[in-house]
N, C-alpha and C positions, 0 to 999 in steps of 0.2 A: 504494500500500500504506500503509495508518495505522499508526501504533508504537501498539503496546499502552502504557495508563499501568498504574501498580502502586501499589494504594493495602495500608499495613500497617497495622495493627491490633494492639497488642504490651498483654499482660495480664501481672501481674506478684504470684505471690503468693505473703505469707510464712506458710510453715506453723510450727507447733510439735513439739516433739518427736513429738507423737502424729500428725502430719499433718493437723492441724485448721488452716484459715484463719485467722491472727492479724490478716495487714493484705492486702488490695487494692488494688493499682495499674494504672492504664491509658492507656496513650499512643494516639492518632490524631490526629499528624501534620497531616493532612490535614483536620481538623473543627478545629484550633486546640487542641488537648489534648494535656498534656506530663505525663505521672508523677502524673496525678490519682487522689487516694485516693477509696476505694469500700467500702461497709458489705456489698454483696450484687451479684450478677450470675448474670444467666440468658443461654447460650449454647444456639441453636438452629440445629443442622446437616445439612438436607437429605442424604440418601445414596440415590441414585437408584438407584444399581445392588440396594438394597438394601430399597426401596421402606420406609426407616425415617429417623427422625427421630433423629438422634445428640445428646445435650444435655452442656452443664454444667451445675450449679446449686451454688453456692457464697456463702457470707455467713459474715462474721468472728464470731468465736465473743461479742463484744460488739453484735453487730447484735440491738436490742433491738426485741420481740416486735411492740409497738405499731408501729414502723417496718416491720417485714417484713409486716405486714399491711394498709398505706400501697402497700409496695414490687408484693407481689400484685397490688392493686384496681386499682392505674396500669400496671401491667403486662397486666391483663384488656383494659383500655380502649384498650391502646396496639395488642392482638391484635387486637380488634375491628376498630378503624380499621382498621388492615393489611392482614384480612380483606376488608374493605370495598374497599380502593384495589386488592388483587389480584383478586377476583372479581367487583366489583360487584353480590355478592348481596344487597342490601338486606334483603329479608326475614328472612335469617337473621343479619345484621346487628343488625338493631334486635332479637334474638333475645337475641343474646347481650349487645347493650349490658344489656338486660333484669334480664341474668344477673349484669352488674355493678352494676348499682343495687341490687338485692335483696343481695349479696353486701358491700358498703358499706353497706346499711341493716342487714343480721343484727349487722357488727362494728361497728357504733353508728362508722362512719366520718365521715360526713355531720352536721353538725351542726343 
């Protein structure tokens, strides 16, 4: 019989009166990350029984504009890959990478 390992994951945010995100913190342990601040995060939560996709998406109310549209394009690119290493759909891989070079050329990203 194998013992199960137990990896955690501990997200840490301060809100303001209003409940707006002021700061983000994030520990993983296990990846060498101790109480690291964060301007933005996107949580993505399979629910099967539910056949839906549960999220967070959150960024401090100083996460400025030009950076959340950095944070996006690397986040499109990083889906893709994903996509790619889960399905090995190429086709609709190189689809979407597509989707992120046009999406970095529209926000004048790419220099």
């Amino acid at each position: 019989m194998s013992d199960n390992i137990t990896s955690k994951i501990e997200l840490n945010i301060e809100l303001d009166e209003s409940r707006v995100p002021e700061k983000l913190h994030w520990t993983a342990q296990d990846g060498g990350i101790t109480n690291e601040e964060a301007k933005a995060m996107m949580l993505a939560v399979w629910d099967s029984k539910t056949q839906e996709t549960l999220r967070i998406d959150l960024w401090t109310k100083d996460m400025p504009v030009d950076e959340m549209k950095v944070f996006f394009h690397q986040t499109l690119v990083a889906m893709s890959d994903t996509f790619n290493r889960a399905t090995q759909d190429e086709k609709m891989t190189a689809t979407m990478k597509d989707f992120c070079d046009y999406f970095a050329e529209k926000l004048e990203l790419k220099k």
